[in-house]
C-alpha positions as CSV (number, residue, x, y, z in Angstrom):
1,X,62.0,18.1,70.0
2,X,58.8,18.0,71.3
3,X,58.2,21.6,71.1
4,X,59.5,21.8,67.5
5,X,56.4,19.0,66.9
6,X,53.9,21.2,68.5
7,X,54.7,24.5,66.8
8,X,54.7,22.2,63.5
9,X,51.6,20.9,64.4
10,X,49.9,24.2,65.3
11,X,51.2,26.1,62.7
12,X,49.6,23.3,60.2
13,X,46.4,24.1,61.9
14,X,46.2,27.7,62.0
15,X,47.3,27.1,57.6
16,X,44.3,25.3,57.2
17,X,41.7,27.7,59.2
18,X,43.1,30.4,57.5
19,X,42.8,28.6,54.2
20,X,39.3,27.7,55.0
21,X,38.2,31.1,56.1
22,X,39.5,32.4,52.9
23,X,36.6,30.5,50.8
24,X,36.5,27.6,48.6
25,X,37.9,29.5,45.4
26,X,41.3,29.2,47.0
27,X,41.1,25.8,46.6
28,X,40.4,26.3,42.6
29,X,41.6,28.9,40.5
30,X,43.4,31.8,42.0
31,X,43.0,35.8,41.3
32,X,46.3,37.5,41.6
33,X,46.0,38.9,44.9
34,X,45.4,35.4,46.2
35,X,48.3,33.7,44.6
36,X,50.7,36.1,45.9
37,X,48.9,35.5,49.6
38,X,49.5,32.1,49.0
39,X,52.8,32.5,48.3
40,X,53.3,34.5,50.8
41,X,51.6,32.6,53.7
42,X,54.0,29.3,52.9
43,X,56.8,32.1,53.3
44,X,56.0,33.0,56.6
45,X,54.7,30.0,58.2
46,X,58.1,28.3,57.7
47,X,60.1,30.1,59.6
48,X,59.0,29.7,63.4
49,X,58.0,26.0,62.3
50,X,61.9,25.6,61.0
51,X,63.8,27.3,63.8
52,X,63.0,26.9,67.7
53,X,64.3,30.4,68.5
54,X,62.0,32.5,65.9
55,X,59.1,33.1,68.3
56,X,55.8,32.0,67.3
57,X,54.4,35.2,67.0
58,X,56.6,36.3,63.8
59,X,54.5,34.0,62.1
60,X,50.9,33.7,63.4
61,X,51.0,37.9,63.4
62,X,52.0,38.1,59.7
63,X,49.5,35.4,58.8
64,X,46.7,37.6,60.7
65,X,47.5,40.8,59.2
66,X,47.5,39.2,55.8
67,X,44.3,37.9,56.6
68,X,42.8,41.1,57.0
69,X,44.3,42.4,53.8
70,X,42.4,39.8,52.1
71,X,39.5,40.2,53.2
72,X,39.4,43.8,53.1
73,X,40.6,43.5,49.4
74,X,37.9,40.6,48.8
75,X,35.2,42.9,50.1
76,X,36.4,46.0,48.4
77,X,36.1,43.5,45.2
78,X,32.8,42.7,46.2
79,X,31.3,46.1,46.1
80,X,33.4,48.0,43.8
81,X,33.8,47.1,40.0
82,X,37.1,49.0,39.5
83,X,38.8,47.8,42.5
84,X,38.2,44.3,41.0
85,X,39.3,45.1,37.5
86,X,42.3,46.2,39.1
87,X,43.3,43.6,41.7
88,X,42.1,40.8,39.6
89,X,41.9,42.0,36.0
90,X,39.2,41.4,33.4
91,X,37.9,38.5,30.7
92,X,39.3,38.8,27.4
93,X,37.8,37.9,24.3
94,X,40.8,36.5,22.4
95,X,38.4,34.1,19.6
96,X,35.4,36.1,18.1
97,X,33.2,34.4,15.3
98,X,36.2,32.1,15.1
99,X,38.5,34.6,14.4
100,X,41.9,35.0,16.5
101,X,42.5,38.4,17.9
102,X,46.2,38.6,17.5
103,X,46.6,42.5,19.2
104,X,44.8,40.5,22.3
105,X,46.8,37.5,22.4
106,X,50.0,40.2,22.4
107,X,48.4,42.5,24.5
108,X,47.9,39.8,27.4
109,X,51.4,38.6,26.7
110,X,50.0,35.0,25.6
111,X,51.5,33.1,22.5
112,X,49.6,31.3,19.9
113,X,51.0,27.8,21.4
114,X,49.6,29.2,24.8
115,X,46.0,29.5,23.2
116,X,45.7,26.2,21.4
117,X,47.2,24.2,24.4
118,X,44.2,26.0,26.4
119,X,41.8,24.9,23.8
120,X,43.1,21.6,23.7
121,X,42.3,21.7,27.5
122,X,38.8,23.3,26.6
123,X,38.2,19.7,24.9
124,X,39.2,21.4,20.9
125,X,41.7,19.6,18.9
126,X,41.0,21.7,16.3
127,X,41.0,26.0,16.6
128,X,38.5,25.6,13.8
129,X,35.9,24.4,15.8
130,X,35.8,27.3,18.1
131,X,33.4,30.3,17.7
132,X,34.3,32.3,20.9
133,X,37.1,32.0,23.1
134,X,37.6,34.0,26.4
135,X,40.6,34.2,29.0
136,X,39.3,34.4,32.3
137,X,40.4,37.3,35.0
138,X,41.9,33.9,36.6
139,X,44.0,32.9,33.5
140,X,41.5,29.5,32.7
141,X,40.1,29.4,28.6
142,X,36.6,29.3,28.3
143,X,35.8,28.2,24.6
144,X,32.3,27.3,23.0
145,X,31.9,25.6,20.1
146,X,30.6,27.7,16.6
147,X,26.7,27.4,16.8
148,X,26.8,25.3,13.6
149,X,29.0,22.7,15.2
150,X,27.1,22.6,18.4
151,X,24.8,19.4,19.0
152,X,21.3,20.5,19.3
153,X,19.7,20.6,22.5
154,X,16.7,19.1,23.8
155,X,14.5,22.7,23.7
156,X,15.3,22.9,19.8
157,X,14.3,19.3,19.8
158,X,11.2,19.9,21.5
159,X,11.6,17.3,24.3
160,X,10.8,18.0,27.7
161,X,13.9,15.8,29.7
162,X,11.9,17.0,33.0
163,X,13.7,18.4,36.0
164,X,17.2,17.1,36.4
165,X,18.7,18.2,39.9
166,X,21.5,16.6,42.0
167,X,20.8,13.3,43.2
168,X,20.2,12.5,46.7
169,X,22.8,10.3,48.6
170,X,20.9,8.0,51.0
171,X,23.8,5.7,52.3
172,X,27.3,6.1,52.0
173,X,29.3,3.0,53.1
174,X,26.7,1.6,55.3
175,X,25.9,5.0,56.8
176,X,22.7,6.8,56.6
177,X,23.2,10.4,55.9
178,X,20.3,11.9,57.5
179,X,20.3,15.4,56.5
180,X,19.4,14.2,52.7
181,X,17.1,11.4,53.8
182,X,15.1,14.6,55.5
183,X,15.4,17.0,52.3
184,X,14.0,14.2,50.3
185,X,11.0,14.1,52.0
186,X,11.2,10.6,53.2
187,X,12.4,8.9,56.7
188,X,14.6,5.9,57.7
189,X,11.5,4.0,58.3
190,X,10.8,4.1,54.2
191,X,15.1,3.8,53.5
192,X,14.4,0.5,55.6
193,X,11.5,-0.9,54.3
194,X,13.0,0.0,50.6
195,X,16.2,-2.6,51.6
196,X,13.8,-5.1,53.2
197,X,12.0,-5.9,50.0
198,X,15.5,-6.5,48.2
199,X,16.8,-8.7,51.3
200,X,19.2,-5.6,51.9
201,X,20.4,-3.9,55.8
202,X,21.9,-0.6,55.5
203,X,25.2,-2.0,56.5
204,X,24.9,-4.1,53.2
205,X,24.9,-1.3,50.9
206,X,28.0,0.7,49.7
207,X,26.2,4.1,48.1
208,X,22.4,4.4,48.0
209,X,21.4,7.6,46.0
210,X,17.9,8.6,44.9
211,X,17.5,10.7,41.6
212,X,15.1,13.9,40.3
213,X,13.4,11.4,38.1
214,X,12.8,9.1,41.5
215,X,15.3,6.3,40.0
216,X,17.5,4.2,43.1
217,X,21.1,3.7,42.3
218,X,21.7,1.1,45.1
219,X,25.5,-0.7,45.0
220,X,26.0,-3.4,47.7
221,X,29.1,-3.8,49.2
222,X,29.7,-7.6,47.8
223,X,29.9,-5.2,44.5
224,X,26.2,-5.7,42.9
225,X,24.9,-2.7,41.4
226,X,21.0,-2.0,40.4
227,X,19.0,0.7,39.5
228,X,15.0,0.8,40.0
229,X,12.2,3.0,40.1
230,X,11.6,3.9,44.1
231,X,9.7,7.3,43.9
232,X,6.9,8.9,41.5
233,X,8.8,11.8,39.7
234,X,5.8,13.9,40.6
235,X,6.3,13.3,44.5
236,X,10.0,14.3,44.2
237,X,10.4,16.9,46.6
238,X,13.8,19.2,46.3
């Protein structure tokens, strides 16, 4: 029994370092070649954890070896355009200047119903609405709006929205996270002082976060929420 339990357990283990050494797009869309390794890897890794007597070997050796496929067909991928087109396949315009390529659409063996449910999913109710449409060497939709339906953006407008960047999380349930307080520019001695002027520890607060435009989004953990001004955009540092 207890062996059984540790095979399970190590075999669980050895999934997700293999997972995890195969990058995060596993954990997204898959190419072909990854699916099928996918596949593939729940195959093997089943049978020594179901059965005592398979030895543990049969399935840590087959999950190695396909590891080394992968990466040797991730890094021929890398450097060689064909090899990629081949094991992965290539984008395909299937909505041009709002016209749908029918000889695409049979070429890639997708129905009409297939297309507008991906639209739909593209956030299109309507296929009228859609000036270019592309199916991804991963099977996803990517659709754009016609240029005439498009909202305008804030360059045609002429404004200048400044530099919008990701937002710096301070505190996360009472914890510091050091490693953004330091790419902020700032130390725990300013974090502190910041709390002390609104009565506030760092165990009181739920999520602290500190924006490109130098706003505070600070949530306590007795469920107030505020926002305030605690940085000159100017002095904003990442």
């Amino acid at each position: 029994m207890f062996s059984l339990f540790f095979r399970g357990m190590l075999l669980y283990i050895v999934m997700i370092l293999v997972m995890r050494g195969l990058g995060k797009r596993q954990l997204g869309q898959f190419q072909p070649y990854e699916f099928a390794m996918t596949i593939l890897l729940a195959d093997v890794i089943s049978a020594p954890m179901e059965s005592v007597s398979t030895p543990l070997l049969h399935g840590l050796l087959p999950v190695a070896a396909m590891f080394v496929v992968h990466g040797l067909i991730t890094l021929c991928s890398m450097r060689s355009d064909k090899v990629r087109a081949f094991v992965s396949g290539k984008p395909a315009v299937v909505i041009s200047k709002g016209v749908i390529d029918q000889q695409e659409l049979d070429r890639l063996c997708l129905s009409l119903s297939d297309l507008l449910e991906g639209l739909r999913s593209a956030g299109f109710l309507n296929p009228a609405e859609v000036g270019t449409a592309v199916i991804e060497a991963n099977g996803a939709i990517s659709a754009f709006a016609r240029s005439d339906l498009r909202p305008p953006n804030a360059g045609e407008l002429n404004i200048d929205p400044g530099y919008e960047g990701l937002p710096m999380i301070l505190i996360m349930d009472g914890r510091v996270q050091p490693h953004n307080l330091q790419q902020s520019g700032h130390d725990g001695a300013w974090l502190n002082g910041l709390l002390r002027r609104r009565g506030l520890d760092v165990s009181d607060v739920y999520l602290a976060s500190l924006d490109t435009q130098g706003q505070m989004l600070l949530q306590r953990k007795n469920g107030g929420v505020e926002t305030f001004a605690a940085l000159d955009p100017a002095k904003v540092v990442w």
